[in-house]
Kinemage of the C-alpha trace (Angstrom):
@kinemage 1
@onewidth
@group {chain A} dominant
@subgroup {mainchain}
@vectorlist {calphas} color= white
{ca unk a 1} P -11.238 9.469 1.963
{ca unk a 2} L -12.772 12.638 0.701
{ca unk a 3} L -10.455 12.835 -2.193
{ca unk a 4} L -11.677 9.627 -3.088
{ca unk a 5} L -15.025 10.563 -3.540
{ca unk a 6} L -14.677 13.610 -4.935
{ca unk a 7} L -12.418 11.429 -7.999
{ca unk a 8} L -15.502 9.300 -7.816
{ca unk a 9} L -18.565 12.049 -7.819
{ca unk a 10} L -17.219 14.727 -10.062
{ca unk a 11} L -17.115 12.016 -13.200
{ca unk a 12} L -20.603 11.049 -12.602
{ca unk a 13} L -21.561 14.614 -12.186
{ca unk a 14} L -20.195 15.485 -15.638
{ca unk a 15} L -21.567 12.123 -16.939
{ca unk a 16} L -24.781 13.036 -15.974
{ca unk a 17} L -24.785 16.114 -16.976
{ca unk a 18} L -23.642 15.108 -20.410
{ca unk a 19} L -26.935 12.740 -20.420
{ca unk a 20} L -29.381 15.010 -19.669
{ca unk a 21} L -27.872 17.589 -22.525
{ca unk a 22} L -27.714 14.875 -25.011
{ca unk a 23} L -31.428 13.609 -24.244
{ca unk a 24} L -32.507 16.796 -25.080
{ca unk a 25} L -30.696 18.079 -27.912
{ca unk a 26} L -29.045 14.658 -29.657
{ca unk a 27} L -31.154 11.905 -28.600
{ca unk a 28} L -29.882 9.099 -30.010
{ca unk a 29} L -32.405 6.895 -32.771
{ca unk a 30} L -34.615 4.254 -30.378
{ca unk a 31} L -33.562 1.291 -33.171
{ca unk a 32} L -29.573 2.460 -33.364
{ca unk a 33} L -29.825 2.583 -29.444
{ca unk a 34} L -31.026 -0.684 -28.809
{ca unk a 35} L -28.567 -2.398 -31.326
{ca unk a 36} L -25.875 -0.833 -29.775
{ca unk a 37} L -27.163 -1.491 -26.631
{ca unk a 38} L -27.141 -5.321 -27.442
{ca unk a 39} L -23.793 -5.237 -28.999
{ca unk a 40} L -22.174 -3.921 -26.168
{ca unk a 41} L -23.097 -7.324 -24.436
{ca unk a 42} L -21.177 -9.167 -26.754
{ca unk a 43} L -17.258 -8.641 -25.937
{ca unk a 44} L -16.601 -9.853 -29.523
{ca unk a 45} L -18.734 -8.060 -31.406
{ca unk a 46} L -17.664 -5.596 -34.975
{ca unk a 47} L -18.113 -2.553 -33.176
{ca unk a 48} L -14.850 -0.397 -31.840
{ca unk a 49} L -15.571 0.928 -28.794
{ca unk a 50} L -13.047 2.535 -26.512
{ca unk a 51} L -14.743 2.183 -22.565
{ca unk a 52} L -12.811 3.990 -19.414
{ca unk a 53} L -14.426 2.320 -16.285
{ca unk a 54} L -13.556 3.995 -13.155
{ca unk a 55} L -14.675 1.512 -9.960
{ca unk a 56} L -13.973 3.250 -6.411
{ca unk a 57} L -13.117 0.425 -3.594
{ca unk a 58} L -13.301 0.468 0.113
{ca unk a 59} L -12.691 -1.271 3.038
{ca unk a 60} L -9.204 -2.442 2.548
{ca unk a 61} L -8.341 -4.315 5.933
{ca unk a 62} L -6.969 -3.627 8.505
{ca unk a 63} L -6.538 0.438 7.517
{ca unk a 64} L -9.640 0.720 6.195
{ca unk a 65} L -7.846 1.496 2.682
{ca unk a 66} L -9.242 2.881 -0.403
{ca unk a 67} L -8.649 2.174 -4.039
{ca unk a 68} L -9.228 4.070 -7.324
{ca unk a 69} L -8.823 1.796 -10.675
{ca unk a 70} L -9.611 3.741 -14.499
{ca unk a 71} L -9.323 1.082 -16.494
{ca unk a 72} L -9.040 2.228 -20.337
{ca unk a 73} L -10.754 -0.699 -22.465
{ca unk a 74} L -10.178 0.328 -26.484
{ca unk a 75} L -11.605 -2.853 -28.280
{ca unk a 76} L -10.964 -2.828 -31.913
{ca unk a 77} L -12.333 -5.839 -34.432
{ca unk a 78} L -9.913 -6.377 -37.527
{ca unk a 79} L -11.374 -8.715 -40.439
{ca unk a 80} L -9.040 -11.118 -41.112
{ca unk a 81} L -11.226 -12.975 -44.015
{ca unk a 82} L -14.591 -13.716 -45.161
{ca unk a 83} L -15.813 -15.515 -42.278
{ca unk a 84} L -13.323 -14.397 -39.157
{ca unk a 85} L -12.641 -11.486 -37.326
{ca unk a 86} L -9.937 -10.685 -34.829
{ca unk a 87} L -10.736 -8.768 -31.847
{ca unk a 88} L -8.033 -7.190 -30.109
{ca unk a 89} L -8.520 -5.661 -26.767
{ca unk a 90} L -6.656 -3.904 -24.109
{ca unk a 91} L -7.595 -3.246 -20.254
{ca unk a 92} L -4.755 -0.543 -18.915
{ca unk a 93} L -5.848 0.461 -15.746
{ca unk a 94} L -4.630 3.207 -13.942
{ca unk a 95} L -4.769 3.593 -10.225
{ca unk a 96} L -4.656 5.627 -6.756
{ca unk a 97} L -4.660 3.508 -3.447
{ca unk a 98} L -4.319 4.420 -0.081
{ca unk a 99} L -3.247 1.808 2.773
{ca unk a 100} L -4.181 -0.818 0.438
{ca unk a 101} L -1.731 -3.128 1.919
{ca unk a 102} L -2.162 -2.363 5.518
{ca unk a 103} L 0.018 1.015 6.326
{ca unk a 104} L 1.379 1.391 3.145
{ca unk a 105} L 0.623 4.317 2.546
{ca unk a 106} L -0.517 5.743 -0.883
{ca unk a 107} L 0.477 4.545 -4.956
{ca unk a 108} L -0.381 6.412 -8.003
{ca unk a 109} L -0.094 5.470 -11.489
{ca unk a 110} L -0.153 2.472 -14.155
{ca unk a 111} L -0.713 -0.841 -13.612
{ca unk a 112} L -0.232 -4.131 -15.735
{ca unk a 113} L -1.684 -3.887 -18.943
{ca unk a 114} L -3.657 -6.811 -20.133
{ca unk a 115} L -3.982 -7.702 -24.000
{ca unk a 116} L -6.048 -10.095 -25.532
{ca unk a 117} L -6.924 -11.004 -28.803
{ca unk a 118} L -9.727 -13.227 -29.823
{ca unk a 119} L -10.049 -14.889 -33.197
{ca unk a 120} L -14.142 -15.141 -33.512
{ca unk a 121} L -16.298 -15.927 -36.222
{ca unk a 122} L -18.365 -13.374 -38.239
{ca unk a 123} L -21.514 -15.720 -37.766
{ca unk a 124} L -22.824 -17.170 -34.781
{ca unk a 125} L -22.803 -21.393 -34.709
{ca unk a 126} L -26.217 -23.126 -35.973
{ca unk a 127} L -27.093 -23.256 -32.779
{ca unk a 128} L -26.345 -19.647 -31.685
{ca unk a 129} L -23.248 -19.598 -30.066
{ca unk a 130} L -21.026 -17.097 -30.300
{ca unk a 131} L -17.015 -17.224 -28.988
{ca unk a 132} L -13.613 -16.085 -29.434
{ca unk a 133} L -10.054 -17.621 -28.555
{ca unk a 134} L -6.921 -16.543 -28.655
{ca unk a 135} L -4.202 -15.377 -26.725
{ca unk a 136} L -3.746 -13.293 -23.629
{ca unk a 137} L -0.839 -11.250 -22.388
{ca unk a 138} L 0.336 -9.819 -19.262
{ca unk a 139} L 2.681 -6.337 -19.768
{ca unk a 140} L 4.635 -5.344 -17.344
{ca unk a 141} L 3.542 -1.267 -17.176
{ca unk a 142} L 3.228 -0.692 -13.919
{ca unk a 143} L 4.929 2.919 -12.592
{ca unk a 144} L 5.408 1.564 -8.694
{ca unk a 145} L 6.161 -2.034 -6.851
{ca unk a 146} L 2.791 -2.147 -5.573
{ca unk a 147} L 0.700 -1.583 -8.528
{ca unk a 148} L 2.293 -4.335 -10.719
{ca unk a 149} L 3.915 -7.645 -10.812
{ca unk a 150} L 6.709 -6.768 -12.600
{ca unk a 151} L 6.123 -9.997 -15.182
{ca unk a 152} L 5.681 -10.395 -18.602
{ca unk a 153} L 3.182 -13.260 -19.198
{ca unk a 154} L 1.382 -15.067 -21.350
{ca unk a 155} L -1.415 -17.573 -21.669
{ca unk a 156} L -4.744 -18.392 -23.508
{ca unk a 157} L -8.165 -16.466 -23.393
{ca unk a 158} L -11.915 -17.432 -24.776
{ca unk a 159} L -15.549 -16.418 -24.563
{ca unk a 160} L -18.609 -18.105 -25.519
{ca unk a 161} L -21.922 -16.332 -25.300
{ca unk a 162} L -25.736 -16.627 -26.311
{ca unk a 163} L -28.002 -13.835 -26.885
{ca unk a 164} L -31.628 -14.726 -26.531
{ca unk a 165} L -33.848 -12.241 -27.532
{ca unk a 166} L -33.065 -9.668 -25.138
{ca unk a 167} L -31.043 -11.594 -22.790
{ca unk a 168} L -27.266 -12.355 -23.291
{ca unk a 169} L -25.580 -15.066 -21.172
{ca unk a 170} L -22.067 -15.765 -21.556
{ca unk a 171} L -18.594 -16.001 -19.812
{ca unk a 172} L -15.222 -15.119 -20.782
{ca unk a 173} L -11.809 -17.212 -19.065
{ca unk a 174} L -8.180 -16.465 -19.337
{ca unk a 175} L -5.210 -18.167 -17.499
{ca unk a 176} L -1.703 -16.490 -17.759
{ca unk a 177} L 1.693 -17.880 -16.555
{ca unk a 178} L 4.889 -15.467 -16.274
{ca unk a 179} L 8.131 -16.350 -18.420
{ca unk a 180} L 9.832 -13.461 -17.700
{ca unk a 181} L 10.686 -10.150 -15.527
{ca unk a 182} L 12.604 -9.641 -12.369
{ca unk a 183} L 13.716 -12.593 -10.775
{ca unk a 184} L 13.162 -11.784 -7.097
{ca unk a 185} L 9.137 -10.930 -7.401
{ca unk a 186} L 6.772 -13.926 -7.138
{ca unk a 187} L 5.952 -15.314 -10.362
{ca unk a 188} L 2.690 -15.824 -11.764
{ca unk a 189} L -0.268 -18.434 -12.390
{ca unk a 190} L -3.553 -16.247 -12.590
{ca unk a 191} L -6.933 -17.982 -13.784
{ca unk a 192} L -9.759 -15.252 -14.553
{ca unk a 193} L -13.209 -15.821 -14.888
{ca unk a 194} L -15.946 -13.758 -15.758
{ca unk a 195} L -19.556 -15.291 -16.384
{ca unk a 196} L -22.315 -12.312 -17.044
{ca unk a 197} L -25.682 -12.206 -17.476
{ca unk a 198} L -27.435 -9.039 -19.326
{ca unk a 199} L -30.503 -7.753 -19.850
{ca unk a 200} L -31.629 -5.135 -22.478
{ca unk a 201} L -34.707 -3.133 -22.621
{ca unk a 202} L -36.525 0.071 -25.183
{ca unk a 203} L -34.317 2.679 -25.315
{ca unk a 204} L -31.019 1.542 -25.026
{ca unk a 205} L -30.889 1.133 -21.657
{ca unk a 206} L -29.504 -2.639 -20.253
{ca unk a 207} L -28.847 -3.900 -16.736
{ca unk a 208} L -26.003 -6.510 -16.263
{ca unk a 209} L -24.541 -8.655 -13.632
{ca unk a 210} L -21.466 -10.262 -13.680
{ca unk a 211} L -18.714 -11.588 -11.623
{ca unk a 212} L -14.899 -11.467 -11.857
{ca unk a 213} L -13.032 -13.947 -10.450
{ca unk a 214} L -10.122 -14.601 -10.229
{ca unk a 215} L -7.525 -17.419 -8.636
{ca unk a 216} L -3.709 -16.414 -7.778
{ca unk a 217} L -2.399 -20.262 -8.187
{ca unk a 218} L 0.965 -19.771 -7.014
{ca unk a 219} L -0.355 -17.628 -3.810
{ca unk a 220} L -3.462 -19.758 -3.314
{ca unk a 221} L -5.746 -16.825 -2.772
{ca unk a 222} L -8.629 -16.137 -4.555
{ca unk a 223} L -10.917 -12.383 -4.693
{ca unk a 224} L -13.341 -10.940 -7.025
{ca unk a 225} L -16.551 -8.549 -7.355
{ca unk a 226} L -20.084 -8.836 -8.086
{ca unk a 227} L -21.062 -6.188 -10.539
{ca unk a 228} L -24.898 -5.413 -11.288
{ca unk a 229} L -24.661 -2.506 -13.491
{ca unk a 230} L -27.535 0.129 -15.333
{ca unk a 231} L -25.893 1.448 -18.530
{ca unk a 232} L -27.902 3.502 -21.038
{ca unk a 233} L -26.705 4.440 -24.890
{ca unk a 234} L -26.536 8.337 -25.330
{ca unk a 235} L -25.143 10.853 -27.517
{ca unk a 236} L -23.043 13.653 -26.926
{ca unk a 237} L -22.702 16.029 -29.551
{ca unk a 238} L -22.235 13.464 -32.304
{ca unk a 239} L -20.640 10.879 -30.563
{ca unk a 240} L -22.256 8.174 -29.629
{ca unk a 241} L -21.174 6.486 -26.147
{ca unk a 242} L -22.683 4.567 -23.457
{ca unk a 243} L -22.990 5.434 -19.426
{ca unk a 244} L -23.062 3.073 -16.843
{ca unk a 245} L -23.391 3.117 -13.439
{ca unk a 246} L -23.939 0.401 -9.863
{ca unk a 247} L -22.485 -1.204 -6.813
{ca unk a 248} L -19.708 -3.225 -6.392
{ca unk a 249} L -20.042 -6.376 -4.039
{ca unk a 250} L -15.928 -7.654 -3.270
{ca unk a 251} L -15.324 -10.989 -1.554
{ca unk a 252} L -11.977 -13.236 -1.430
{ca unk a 253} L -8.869 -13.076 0.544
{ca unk a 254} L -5.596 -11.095 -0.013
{ca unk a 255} L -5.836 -7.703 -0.625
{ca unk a 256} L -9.896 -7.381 -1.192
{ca unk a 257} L -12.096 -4.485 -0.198
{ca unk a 258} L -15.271 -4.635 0.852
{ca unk a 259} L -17.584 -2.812 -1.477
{ca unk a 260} L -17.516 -0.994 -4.293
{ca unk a 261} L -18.875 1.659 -6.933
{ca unk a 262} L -18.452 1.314 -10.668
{ca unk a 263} L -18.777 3.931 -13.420
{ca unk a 264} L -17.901 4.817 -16.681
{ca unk a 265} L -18.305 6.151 -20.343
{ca unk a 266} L -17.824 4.035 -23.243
{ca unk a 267} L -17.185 5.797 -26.365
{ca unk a 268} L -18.803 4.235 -29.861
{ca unk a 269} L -17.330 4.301 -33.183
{ca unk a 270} L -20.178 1.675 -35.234
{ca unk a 271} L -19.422 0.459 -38.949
């Protein structure tokens, strides 16, 4: 358990640390700060932006196990014409877990990648709305039999969201079936969904709340977390990135925790 946390504290340490140096000595522009802020809400937006979110899980039953996941989030938009972009995004999470599956002792390493890409519109709808669609796929990277399925999939993805003012409300959905990978692990029929709600304020600073659900069709379990998160845009030397930072609410069957912490630095590469 104490390893855990220390994986979890020394991050936000340096985070921190990094904020309170680049408040002082790089603050970031008020106006560039609260556009970024407000772009970050949108997961289809023209801005590359490469985010490693770290969320530390507990309460595994019945061991009482632990779970770290870094996910590493790169998000690049490609224009494809005039009026479309494509947004391609990968989650690759890496992880350490500790009697995650009752006295199983403990797993380090890769997981499944996933790897979207979204074919959006430059301009929102008349009436505001802005999505993406495409397709999703499921890679088969993880480095041990308990961090991965061991199945390549595929499926579709979308989002849809609306950004009023300084509120965005939206939801992103992906379902992925596997058609291939080794014959003797269950396959797969996985249905995520993820609606948000975000709020943005002076300064660059936003607070969020989302939830990510998701059903396992062919084991008819479902789990997922309740995120409320603070994030704030900063520099650090010259780059530009965003913190964030909050608690981690985990409900559902299977292998779900209890609670949670989630953190993480988002690095920012604007136009």
């Amino acid at each position: 358990m104490k390893r855990f946390f220390r994986l979890l504290i020394f991050p936000a340490v340096l985070l921190f640390s990094n904020f309170s140096y680049s408040q002082e000595e790089t603050a970031t522009p008020a106006s560039e700060a609260d556009a970024l802020a407000k772009q970050l809400q949108n997961p289809v937006a023209s801005l590359i932006s490469v985010p490693f979110q770290g969320n530390m899980d507990f309460g595994f039953d019945p061991e009482d196990g632990t779970r770290f996941t870094l996910n590493i989030q790169p998000v690049i938009p490609i224009g494809i014409s005039e009026d479309w972009n494509l947004i391609a995004r990968v989650v690759l999470p890496f992880i350490s877990q500790h009697d995650v599956y009752g006295n199983s002792g403990t797993q380090t390493g890769l997981s499944d990648a996933v790897v979207s890409a979204f074919f959006s519109p430059k301009a929102p709808t008349a009436g505001g709305l802005i999505w993406g669609a495409g397709p999703v796929l499921l890679v088969p990277t993880a480095t041990d039999d308990l961090l991965g399925t061991k199945k390549f999939g595929i499926g579709p993805t979308a989002v849809a969201l609306k950004q009023l003012g300084s509120f965005t409300v939206g939801g992103l959905i992906n379902h992925v079936w596997s058609v291939a990978g080794d014959s003797d692990r269950s396959d797969v029929s996985s249905t995520f969904i993820q609606p948000f709600i975000a709020r943005n304020f002076a300064g660059g600073y936003a607070l969020a709340l989302n939830t990510e659900f998701t059903q396992n069709w062919e084991a008819d379990a479902s789990s997922g977390a309740i995120n409320i998160v603070g994030s704030k845009v900063i520099t650090i030397g010259s780059q530009m990135a965003q913190l964030l930072l909050g608690p981690r609410i985990l409900y559902g069957g299977g292998t779900t925790g209890d609670w949670g912490i989630r953190g993480g630095l988002v690095l920012l590469f604007p136009k």
